[in-house]
N, C-alpha and C positions, 0 to 999 in steps of 0.2 A: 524415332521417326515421328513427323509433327504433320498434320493437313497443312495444305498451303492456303486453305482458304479460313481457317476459325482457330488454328494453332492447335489444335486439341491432339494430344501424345496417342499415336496409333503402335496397336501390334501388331506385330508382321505379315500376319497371314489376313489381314482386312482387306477388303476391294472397295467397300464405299467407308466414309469418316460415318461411327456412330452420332457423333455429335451435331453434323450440317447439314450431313447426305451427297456431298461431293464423291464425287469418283476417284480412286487414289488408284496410281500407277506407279509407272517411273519418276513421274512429277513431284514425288512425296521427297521434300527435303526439310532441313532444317528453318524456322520460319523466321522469317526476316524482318526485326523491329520496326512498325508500323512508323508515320513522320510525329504523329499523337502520344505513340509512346518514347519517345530519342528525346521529345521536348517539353513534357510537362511535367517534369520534373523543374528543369531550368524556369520555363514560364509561372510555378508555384516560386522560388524561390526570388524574380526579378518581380512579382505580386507583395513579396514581404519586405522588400530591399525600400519598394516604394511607399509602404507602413509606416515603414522605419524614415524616409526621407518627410514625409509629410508630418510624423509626429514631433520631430523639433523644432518647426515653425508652430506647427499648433500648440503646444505647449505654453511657447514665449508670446504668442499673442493674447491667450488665455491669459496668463500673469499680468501683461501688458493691459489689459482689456480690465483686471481688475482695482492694477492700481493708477488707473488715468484719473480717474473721478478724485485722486490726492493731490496731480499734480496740476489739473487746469483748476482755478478759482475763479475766476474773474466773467467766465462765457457761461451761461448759464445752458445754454443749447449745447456745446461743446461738454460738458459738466455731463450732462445726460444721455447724449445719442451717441458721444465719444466710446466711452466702454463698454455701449451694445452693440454695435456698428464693429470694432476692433475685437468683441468676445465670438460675434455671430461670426466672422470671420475665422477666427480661431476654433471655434465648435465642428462649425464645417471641413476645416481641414483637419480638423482630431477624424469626423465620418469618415474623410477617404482614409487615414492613415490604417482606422480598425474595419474597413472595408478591405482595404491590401493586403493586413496580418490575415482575415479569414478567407478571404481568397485563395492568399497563395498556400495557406494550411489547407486548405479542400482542396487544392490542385493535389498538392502533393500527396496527400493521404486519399485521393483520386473518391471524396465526398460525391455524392447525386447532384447535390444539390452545386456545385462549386462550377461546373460549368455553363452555364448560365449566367450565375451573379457576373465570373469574368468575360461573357459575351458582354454583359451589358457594360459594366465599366472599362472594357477594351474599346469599345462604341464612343464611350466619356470619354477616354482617357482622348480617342481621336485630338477633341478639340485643346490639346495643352501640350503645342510644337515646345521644345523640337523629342524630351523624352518620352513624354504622354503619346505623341503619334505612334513615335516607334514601336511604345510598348503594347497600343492599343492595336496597330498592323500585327504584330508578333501574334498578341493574344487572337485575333479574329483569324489569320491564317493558321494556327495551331488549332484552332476550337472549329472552325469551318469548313474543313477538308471536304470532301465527298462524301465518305461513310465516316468522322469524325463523329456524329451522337449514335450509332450503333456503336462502334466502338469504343466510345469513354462508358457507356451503360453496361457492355460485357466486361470490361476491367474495372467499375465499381463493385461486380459483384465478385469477381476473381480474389 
């Protein structure tokens, strides 16, 4: 038997949850996976998918970005602002991609510190339709519940 209100495993003969202070009755049944816990597992996993989707442009921009200055000769302005303009783009999308690998690893290994960073880049992701929304809607209704930061704070420490 589980409280219905902190999940915490009661024995039989208790009237209140040691653990909350809830009153336990006939109410005391098996406790029913919270919306935070059904989905963050999946939401750390679509956090790494997106690591992994931004690290093979960033890559190829980075490479791109190194060897421009071989192939423009003639523009001198192109020569120079060419492969910092195409790296700094490539740099930044390497950010989000190892932004997404520690995200969705803190989701899933349900880190302190991981919900938060995915508040904010759920927030980012908002403005890059049409999978960025979605996944940035997903991550702020999974992260924003009602009691969603008491809860992700007591299954950090579980």
């Amino acid at each position: 038997m589980f409280c219905n209100a902190c999940g915490t495993q009661l024995q039989p003969g208790f009237n209140v949850c040691p653990q909350c202070g809830k009153p336990v009755g006939a109410a005391v049944s098996l406790v029913r996976r919270s919306r935070l816990q059904q989905h963050l597992s999946t939401l750390g996993i679509l956090w790494i998918a997106v690591g992994v989707l931004f690290l093979v442009p960033s890559l190829g921009l980075l490479f791109v970005g190194s060897a421009t200055h071989f192939v423009v000769d003639h523009n001198v302005v192109a020569r120079t602002l060419g492969p910092l303009v195409v790296s700094a783009i490539g740099g930044s999308l390497l950010l989000v991609a190892v932004g997404g690998f520690l995200v969705g690893w803190g989701l899933r290994n349900r880190e302190p510190w991981a919900r938060t960073v995915a508040i904010v880049l759920g927030v980012l992701a908002l403005l890059h339709p049409p999978f960025g929304t979605a996944l940035g809607i997903y991550s702020l209704w999974v992260l924003l519940s009602d009691e969603g930061g008491a809860e992700y704070r007591r299954l950090t420490r579980a």
